[in-house]
C-alpha positions in Angstrom: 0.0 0.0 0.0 1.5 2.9 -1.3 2.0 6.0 1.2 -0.7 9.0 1.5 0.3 11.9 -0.5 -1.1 14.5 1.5 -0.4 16.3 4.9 -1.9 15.8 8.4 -3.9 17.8 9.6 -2.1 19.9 12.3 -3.6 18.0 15.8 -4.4 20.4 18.9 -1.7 20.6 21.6 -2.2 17.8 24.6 -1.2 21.2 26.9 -3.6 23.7 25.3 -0.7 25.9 24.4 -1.5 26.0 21.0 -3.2 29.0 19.5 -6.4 27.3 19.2 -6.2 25.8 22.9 -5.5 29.4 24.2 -7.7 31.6 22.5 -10.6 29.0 23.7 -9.4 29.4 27.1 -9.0 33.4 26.6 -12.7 33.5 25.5 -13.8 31.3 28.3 -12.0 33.8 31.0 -13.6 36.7 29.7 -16.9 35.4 29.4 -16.3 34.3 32.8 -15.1 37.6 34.2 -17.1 39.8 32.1 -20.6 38.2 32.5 -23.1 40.4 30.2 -20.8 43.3 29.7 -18.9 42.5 26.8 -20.3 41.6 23.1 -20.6 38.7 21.2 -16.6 38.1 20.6 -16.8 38.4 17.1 -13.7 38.3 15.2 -14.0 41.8 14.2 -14.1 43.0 17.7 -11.1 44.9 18.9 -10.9 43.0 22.5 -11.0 39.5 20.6 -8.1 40.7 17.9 -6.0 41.7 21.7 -6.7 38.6 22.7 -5.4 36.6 19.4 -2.2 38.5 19.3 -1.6 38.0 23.0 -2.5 33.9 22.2 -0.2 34.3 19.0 2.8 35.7 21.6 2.1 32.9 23.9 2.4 30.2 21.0 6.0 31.7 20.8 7.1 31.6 24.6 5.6 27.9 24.3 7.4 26.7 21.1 10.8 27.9 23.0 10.2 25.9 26.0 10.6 23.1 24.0 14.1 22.7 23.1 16.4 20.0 24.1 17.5 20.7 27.9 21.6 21.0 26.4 20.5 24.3 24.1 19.3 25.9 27.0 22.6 25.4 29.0 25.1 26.4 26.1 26.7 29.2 25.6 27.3 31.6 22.3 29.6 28.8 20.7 27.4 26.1 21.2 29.8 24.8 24.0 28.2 23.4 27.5 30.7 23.9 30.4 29.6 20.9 32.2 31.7 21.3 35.1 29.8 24.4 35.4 26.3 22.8 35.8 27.1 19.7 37.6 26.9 17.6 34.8 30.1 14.9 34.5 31.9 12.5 31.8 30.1 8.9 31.4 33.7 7.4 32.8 34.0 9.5 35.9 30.1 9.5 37.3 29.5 5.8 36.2 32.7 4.1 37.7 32.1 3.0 41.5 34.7 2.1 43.8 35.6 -1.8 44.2 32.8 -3.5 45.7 32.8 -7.3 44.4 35.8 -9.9 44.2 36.1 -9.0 40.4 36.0 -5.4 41.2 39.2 -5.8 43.6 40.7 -8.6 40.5 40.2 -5.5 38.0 41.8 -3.0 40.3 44.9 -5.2 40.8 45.2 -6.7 37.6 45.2 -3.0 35.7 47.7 -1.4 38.3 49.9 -4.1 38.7 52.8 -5.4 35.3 53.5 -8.2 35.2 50.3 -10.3 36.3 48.8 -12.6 34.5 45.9 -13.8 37.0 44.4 -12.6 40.6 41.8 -14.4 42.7 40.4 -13.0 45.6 38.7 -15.1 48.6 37.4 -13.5 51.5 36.2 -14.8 54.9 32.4 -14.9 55.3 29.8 -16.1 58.0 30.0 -19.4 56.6 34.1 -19.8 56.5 34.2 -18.4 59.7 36.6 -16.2 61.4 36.6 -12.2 60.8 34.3 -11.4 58.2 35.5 -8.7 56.0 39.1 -10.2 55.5 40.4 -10.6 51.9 43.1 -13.2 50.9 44.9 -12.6 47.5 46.4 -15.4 45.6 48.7 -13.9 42.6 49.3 -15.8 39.5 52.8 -13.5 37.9 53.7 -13.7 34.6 56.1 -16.1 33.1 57.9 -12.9 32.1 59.1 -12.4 35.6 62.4 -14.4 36.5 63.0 -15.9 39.8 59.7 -15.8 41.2 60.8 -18.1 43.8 63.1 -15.8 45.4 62.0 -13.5 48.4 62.9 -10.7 47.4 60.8 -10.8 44.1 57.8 -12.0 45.9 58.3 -8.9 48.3 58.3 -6.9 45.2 55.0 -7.7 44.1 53.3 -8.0 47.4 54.0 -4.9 48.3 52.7 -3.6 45.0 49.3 -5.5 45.8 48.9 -4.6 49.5 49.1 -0.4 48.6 46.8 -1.0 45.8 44.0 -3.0 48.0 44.7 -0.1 51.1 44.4 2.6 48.5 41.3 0.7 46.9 39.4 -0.2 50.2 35.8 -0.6 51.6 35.1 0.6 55.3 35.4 -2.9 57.7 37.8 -4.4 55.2 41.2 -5.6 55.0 43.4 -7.6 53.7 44.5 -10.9 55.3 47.3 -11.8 53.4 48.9 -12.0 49.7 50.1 -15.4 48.3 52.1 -15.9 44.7 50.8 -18.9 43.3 53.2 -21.6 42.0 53.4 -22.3 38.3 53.3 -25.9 37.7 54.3 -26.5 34.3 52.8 -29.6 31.6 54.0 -30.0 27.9 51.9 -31.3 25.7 52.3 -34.8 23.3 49.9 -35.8 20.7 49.8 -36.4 16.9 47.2 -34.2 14.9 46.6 -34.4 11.2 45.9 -31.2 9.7 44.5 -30.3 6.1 48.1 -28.4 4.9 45.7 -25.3 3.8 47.6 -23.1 6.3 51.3 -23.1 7.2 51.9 -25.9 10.2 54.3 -23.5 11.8 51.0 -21.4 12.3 48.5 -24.0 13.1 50.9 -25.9 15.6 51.8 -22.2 17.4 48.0 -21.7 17.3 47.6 -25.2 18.8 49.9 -24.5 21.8 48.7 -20.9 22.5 45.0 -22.6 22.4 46.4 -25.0 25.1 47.9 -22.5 27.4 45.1 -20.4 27.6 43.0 -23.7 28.9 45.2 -24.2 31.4 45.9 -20.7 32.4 44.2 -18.0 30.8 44.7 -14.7 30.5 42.4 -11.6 31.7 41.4 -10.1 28.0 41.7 -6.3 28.1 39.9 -4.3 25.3 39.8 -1.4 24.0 37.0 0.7 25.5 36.4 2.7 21.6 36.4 -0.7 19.6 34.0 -1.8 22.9 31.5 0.9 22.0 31.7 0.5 18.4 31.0 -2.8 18.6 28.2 -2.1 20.9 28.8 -1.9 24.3 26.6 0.6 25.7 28.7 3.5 28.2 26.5 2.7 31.3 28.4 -0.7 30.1 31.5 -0.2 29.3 31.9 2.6 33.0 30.3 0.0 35.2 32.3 -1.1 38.2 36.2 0.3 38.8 37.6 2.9 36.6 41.1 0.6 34.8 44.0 2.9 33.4 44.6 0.3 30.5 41.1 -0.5 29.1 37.9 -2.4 29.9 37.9 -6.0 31.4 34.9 -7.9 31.1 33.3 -9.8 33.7 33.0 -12.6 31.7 36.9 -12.3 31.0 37.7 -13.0 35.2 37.6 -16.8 35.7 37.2 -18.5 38.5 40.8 -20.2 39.4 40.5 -24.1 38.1 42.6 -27.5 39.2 41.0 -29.3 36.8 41.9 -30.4 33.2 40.9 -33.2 30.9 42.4 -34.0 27.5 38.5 -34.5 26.1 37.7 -30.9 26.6 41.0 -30.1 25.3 40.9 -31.8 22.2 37.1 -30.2 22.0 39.3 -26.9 21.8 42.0 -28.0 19.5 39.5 -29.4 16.6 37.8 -26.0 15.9 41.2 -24.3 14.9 41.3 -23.8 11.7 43.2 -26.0 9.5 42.9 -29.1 11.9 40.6 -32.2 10.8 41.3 -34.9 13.2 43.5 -34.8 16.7 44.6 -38.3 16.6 46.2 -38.4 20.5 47.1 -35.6 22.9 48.3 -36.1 26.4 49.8 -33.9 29.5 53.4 -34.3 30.5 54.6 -33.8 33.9 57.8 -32.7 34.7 58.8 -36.1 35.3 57.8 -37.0 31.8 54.6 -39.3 32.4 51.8 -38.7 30.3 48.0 -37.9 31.4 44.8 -37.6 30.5 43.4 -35.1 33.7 45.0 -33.0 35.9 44.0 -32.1 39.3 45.2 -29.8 41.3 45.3 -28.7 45.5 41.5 -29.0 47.1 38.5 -27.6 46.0 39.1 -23.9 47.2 42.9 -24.1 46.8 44.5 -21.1 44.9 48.1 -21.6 45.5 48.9 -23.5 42.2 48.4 -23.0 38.7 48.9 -25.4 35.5 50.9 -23.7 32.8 51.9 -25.0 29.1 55.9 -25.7 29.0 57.0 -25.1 25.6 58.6 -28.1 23.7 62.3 -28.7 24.1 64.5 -28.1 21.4 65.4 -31.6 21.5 62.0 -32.6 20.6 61.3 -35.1 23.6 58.3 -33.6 24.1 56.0 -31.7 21.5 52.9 -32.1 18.9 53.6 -33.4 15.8 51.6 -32.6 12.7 50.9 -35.4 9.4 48.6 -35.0 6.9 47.8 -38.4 5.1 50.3 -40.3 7.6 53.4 -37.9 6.4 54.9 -35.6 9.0 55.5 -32.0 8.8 58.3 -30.9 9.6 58.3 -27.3 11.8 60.3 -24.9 12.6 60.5 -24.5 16.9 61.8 -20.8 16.4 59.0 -20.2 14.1 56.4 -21.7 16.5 57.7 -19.8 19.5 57.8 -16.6 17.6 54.0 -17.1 16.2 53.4 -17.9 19.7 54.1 -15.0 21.4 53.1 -12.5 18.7 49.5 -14.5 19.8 49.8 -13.6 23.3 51.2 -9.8 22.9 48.2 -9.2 20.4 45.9 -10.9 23.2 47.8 -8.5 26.0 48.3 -5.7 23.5 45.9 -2.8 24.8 47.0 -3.7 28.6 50.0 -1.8 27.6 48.5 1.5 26.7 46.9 4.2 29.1 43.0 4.3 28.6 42.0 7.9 26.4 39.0 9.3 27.1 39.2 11.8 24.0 36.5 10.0 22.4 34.1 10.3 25.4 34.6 13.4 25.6 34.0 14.0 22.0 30.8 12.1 22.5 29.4 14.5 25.1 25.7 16.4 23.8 26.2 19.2 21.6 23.6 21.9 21.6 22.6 25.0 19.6 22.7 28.5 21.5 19.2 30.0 21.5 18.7 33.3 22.1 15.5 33.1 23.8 16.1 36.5 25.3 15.4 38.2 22.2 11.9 39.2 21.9 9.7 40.6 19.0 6.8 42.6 20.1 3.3 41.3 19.6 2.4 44.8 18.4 4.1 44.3 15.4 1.3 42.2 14.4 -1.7 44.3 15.0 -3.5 45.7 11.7 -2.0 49.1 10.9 -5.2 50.9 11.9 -4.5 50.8 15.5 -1.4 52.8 15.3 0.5 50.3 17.4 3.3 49.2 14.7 6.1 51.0 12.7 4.1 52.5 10.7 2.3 54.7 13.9 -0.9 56.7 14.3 -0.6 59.3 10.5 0.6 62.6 11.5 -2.9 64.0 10.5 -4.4 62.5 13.0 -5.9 64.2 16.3 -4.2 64.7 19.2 -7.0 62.6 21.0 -6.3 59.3 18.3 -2.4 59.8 18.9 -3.3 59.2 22.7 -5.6 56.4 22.4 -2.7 54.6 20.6 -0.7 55.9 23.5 -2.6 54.2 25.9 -3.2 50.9 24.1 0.7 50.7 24.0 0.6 51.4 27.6 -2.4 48.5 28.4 -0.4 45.9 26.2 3.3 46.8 27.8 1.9 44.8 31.0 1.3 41.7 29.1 4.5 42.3 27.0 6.9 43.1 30.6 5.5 39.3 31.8 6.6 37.5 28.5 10.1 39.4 28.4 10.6 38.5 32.1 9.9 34.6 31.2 12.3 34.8 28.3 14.8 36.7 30.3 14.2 34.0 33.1 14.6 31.1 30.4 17.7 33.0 29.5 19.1 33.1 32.8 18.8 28.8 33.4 22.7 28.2 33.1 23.2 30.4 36.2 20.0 29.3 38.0 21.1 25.5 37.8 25.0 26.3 37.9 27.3 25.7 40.7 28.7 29.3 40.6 28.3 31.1 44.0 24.7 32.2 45.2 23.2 35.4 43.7 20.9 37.8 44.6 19.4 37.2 41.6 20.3 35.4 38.2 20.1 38.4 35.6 18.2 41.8 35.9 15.0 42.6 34.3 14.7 43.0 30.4 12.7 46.5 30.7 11.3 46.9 26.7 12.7 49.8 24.9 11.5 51.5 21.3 13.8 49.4 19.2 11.8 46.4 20.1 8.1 48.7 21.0 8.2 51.8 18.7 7.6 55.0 21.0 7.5 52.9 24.5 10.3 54.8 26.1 7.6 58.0 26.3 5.4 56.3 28.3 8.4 56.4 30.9 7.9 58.7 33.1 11.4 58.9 35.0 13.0 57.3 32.3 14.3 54.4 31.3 17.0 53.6 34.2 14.6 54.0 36.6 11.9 52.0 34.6 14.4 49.2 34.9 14.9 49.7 39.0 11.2 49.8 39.7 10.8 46.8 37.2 13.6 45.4 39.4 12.1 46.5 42.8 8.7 45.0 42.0 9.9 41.3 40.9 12.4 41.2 44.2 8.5 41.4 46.4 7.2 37.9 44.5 10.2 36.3 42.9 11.7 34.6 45.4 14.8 33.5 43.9 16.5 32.2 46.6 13.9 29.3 47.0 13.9 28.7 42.9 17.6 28.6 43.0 17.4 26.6 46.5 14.8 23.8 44.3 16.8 24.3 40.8 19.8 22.7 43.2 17.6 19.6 44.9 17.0 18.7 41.3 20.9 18.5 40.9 21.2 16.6 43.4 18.3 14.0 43.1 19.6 13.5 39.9 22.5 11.9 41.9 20.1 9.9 43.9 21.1 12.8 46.9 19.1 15.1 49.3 20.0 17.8 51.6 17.5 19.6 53.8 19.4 21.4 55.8 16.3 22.3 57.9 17.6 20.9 61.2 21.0 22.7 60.9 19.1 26.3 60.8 18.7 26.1 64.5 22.5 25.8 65.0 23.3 28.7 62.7 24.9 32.4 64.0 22.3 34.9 64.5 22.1 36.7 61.6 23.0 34.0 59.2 21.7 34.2 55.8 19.8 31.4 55.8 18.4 31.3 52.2 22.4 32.1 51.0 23.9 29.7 53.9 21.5 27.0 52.6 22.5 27.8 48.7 25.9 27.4 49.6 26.3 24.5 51.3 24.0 22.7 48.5 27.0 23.8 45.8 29.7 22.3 48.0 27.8 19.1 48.6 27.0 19.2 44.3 31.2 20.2 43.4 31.9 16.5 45.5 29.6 14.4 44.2 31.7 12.4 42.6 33.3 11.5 45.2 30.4 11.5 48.0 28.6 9.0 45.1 32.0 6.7 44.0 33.6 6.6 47.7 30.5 6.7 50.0 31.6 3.6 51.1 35.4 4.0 51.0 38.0 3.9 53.8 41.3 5.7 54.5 44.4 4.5 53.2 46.4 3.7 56.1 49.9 3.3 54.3 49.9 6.8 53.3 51.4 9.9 55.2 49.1 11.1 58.2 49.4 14.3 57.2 47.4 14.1 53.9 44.3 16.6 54.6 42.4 14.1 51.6 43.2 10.9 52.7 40.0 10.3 55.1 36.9 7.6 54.7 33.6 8.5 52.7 31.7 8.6 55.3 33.7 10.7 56.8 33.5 13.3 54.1 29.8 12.9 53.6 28.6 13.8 57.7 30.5 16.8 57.3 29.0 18.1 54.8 25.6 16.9 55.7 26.2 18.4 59.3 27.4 21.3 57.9 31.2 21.3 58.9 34.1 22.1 56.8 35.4 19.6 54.8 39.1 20.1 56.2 40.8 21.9 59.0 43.3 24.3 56.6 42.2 27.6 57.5 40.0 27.2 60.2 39.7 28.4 63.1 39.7 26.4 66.8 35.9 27.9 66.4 35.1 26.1 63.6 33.7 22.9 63.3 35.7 20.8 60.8 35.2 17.3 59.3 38.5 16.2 61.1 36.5 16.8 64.4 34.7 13.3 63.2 37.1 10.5 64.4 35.8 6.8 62.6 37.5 3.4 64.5 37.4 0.1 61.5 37.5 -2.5 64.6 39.1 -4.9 62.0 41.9 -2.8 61.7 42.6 -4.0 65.8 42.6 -7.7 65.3 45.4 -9.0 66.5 48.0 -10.0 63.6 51.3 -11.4 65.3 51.1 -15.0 66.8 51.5 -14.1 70.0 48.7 -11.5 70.0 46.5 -14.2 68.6 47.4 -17.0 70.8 46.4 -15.0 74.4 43.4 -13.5 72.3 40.1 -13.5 73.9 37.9 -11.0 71.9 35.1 -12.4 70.2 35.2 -12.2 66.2 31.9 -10.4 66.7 33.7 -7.5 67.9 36.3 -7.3 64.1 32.7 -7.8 62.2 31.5 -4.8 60.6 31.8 -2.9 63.1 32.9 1.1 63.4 33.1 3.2 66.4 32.2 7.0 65.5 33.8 9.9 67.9 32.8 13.2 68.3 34.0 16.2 70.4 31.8 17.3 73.2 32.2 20.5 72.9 32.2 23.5 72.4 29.6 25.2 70.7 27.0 22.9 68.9 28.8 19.5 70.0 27.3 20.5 73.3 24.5 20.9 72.1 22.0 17.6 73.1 19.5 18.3 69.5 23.0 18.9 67.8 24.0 15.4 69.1 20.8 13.6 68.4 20.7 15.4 64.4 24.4 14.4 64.1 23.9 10.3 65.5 20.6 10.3 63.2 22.9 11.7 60.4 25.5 8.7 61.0 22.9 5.9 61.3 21.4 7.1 57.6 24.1 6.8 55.8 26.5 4.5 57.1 26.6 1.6 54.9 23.3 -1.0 55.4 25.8 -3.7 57.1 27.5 -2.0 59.3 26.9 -1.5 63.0 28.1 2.1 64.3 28.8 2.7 68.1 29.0 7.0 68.5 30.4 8.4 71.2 30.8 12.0 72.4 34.2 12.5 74.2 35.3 15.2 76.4 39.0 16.7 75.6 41.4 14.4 77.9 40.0 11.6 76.5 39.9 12.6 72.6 43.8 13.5 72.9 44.6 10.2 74.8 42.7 8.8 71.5 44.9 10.5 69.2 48.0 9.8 71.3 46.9 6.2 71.1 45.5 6.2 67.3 48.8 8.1 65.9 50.8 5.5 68.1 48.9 2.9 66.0 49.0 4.3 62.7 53.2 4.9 62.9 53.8 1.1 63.8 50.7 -0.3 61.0 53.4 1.6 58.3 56.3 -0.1 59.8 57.5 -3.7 58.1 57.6 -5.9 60.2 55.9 -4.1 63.5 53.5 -6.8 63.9 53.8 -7.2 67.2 54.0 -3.6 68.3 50.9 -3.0 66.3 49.4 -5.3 68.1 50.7 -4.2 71.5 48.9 -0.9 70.6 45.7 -2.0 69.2 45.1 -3.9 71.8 45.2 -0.7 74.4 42.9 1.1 71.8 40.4 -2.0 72.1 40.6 -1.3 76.1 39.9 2.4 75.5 36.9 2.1 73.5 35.5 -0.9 75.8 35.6 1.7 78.6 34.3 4.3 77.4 31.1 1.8 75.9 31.3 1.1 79.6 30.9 4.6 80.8 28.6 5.5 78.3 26.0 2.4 79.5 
């Protein structure tokens, strides 16, 4: 059926702003209003043709609310400064901090050379002991020599454990790192090929196919050739942000100890050029020959099978016949095809990640001009002496003023449409995270460019046209509260609210509570990066103590939800800062050295999950009993769903025997090989904060 050759008809706005929708609802009004006074709204009647033109204005103001949400925000080039308007990159508001086993595996794997595996196990209520703990088994590359030697191991351990503190979650830790050991098979068979493709090809293919059965390695892609080949970006950002590319979830396999020839052989057939694997067997190092391998218990990590590459003497290898004649191969060739196999496999693990192309992919926008307005009075017939064209000079003084006066009845209709435009005009401000205004842009007051012969009507002119304009918006704009709502929309775009209502009470007299709330709405918006990716992160105890940043999420998040600065440099001892919030990890305390563990008699209960939250007591608002109830309330809400926080409200002697005591902690947890003395000190922090849970009932 061939298409219809004519145009729609034009169907009526669902809103009623089109001109048919308003002029109905015009004529309704005035009926309404006017009961038997007017006429019979003919279309020839002078109120009727003021209320089409005023409909016909409207249409306008209606067709420019209806541009994409970007053309409203850009500026005269087109260009969005998204930084500006709280708006991020897909690959810095999607990415999350580790959460999952993979999540850690991605994070290590990306940050550490060398690597060719990572498994993570972690005790749970069912494995017993202290929940929270992860155990990292490492599987290095074959690339790195010695890797029985102490000192190597060191190397990379040390690598792995500032990564994971760097890296993580509040109530976790890590309980050790192990390097696996490699143990290595050959591989003996006979496999008649079709001679289509080179055999020095098909038998490196063969091998490579082999090795990455028994030890594969974590696939890293190229995030573009990802979202060409499409990957969406909620996708391709989900999880960890990696330096080197993407790595799929699919990509992280489980760690294996078992291997059978059948499913090998399964492998080998599909490659191309292969029609029949006659035998294929395992070799051990002792040179015996089998069909399975198994390896450690069913939750063992510390060994890994690996493909030995044939000797040059030939003992051990796959041979290749077609139609029962060997082929001969070259072993150099092999190896070479080999590894140009695995460096194309490993290649884009060796490049930093670009985000040029996101950022090339972020919305453009056209700059409208919806400021700019054209006067309705432009459109009335020329008989009413309102256009260009004016009242003739012949006319009487009397018809001159009339006009006059018609201009001056329309110019309160015209002022409202200006202001919405001007309004419209002003949303980059009024949704930006630039610091609060009284007001986003002054009043558009109409001149006689855009209304021939307003600027008579004037009667003090236009400057002070535009301050009374000014003066009389200020009594019913409110902009405070639009720009105080224009914010909350930032922020529950973010999944984030912040009320601020129970702080007001706490406030200096004389606060400006409108601005103060504006204000601490844009600080909360220029960290939400952070508060959203590391809500649940902790501090990185390996790093210098004097590192203003280096503090947990939570952390961070109370003080700006309690209204405290978010660091100590330039305050005051009046101010309240977000150091003044001291956060305990309990499993940070559990004993590490033997003898520590041996005369151990603290429940694991007391490790699990568990945080102890201190506070000041005073001065000021910390004395403050609603303070204190607001500020535990605050803590409960948004400390993470499975862990149990203890808060506390210390006086000054005991806060500094804290810090004495957590400083003493910190100093020996940096120090190799301070097990025991970390232990010694933990140990007296565990008796401070069981007596001051005593004291405290």
């Amino acid at each position: 059926m061939m298409d219809a050759s004519f145009i729609k008809k034009l169907q009526p706005d669902p809103d009623g702003l089109d001109f048919d929708g308003l002029r109905k609802e015009g004529i309704r009004l005035v009926q309404e209003i006017s009961g038997d006074v007017w006429t019979d709204y003919n279309l020839h009647d002078p109120g009727v043709t003021i209320l089409e033109a005023l409909c016909y204005g409207l249409t306008d103001l209606a067709y420019r609310s209806g541009f994409g949400a970007g053309d409203y925000l850009a500026r005269d080039g087109g260009e969005i400064d998204f930084d500006k308007q709280a708006l991020h990159r897909p690959d810095e508001i999607f990415s999350c901090r580790a959460v999952t086993d993979n999540d850690y595996r991605k994070l290590i794997l990306d940050a550490v050379p060398n690597i060719d595996n990572v498994w993570v196990k972690r005790n749970s209520a069912e494995t017993g002991g202290v929940q929270g703990l992860h155990f990292i088994y490492v599987q290095l590359s074959e690339r790195v020599k010695n890797q029985g030697d102490v000192s190597v191991r060191k190397v990379y351990t040390d690598l792995i454990e500032k990564v994971y503190a760097a890296n993580r979650n509040l109530c976790e830790d890590l309980a050790g790192v192990e390097i696996v050991e490699r143990i290595p098979y050959a591989l003996r068979g006979e496999i008649e090929i079709d001679g289509k493709r080179e055999p020095d090809g098909i038998l490196a293919e063969i091998y490579y196919v082999c090795a990455q059965y028994l030890s594969p390695t974590v696939a890293v892609h190229s995030s573009v050739e990802m979202y060409k080949s499409g990957h969406t970006l909620e996708a391709l950002f989900d999880g960890v942000a990696t330096a080197h590319g993407y790595i799929a979830e699919e990509a992280l396999h489980p760690w294996r100890g078992q291997f059978s020839i059948p499913d090998l052989i399964g492998r080998v057939s599909r490659i191309d050029g292969v029609t029949n694997v006659r035998h294929l067997a395992f070799v051990d190092g002792q040179g015996n020959g089998h069909d399975c391998i198994r390896l450690g218990g069913e939750h063992s990590c510390l060994s890994v099978a690996c493909l030995r590459f044939p000797l040059q003497d030939g003992a051990d290898g796959v041979r290749l016949q077609r139609a029962g004649k060997a082929y001969r191969v070259s072993l150099r060739k092999v190896e070479t095809e080999f590894e140009r196999l695995e460096f194309q496999s490993q290649a884009s693990r060796r490049h930093k990640r670009q985000f040029d192309w996101v950022e090339a992919m972020m919305p453009a926008a056209d700059f409208r001009n919806v400021s700019e307005y054209f006067s309705i009075q432009n459109h009335f017939p020329d008989v009413y002496g309102l256009n260009a064209h004016g009242v003739p000079d012949s006319a009487s003084p009397t018809r001159k003023a009339q006009a006059m006066q018609l201009k001056a009845y329309l110019l309160f209709f015209e002022q409202a449409m200006v202001n919405f435009l001007q309004n419209m005009q002003g949303i980059p401000e009024l949704f930006s995270l630039d610091e609060p205004q009284v007001r986003t842009r002054p009043p558009q007051v109409l001149r006689s460019d855009v209304i021939p012969e307003v600027e008579t009507l004037y009667a003090n002119g236009v400057a002070q046209m535009e301050v009374d304009v000014a003066g009389l918006l200020a009594k019913f704009e409110r902009y405070g509260d639009r720009r105080s709502r224009a914010l909350d929309y930032l922020l529950g775009m973010y999944g984030e609210k912040l009320t601020l209502n129970s702080l007001r009470q706490f406030w200096e007299e004389g606060t400006d509570a409108e601005g103060e709330r504006i204000e601490k709405k844009i600080a909360f918006l220029k960290g939400i990066v952070d508060i959203g990716k590391n809500r649940a992160a902790a501090f990185d105890y390996l790093k210098p103590a004097d590192d203003s940043g280096n503090t947990a999420g939570l952390n961070k998040k109370l003080a700006l939800l309690l209204g405290l600065k978010p660091s100590p440099d330039g305050a005051s001892e009046q101010d309240r800062t977000g150091a003044d919030i001291r956060i305990v990890e309990h499993i940070l305390l559990r004993p590490r050295g033997e003898s520590a563990r041996n005369g151990h008699r603290i429940p694991d209960d007391f490790y699990n999950f568990r945080i102890t939250v201190l506070f000041p007591a005073g001065p000021g608002c910390y004395a403050d009993k609603d303070f204190r109830n607001l500020a535990e309330e605050t803590v409960y809400l948004n400390c993470p769903a499975h862990i149990y926080p203890e808060i506390f409200w210390l006086a000054a002697g005991p806060m500094r025997r804290f810090e004495v005591l957590h400083e003493e902690w910190l100093k020996a947890k940096r120090q190799s090989g301070g097990a025991d003395k970390t232990d010694a000190v933990a140990a007296q922090m565990i008796l401070f904060l069981r007596e001051i849970r005593k004291k405290n009932g």
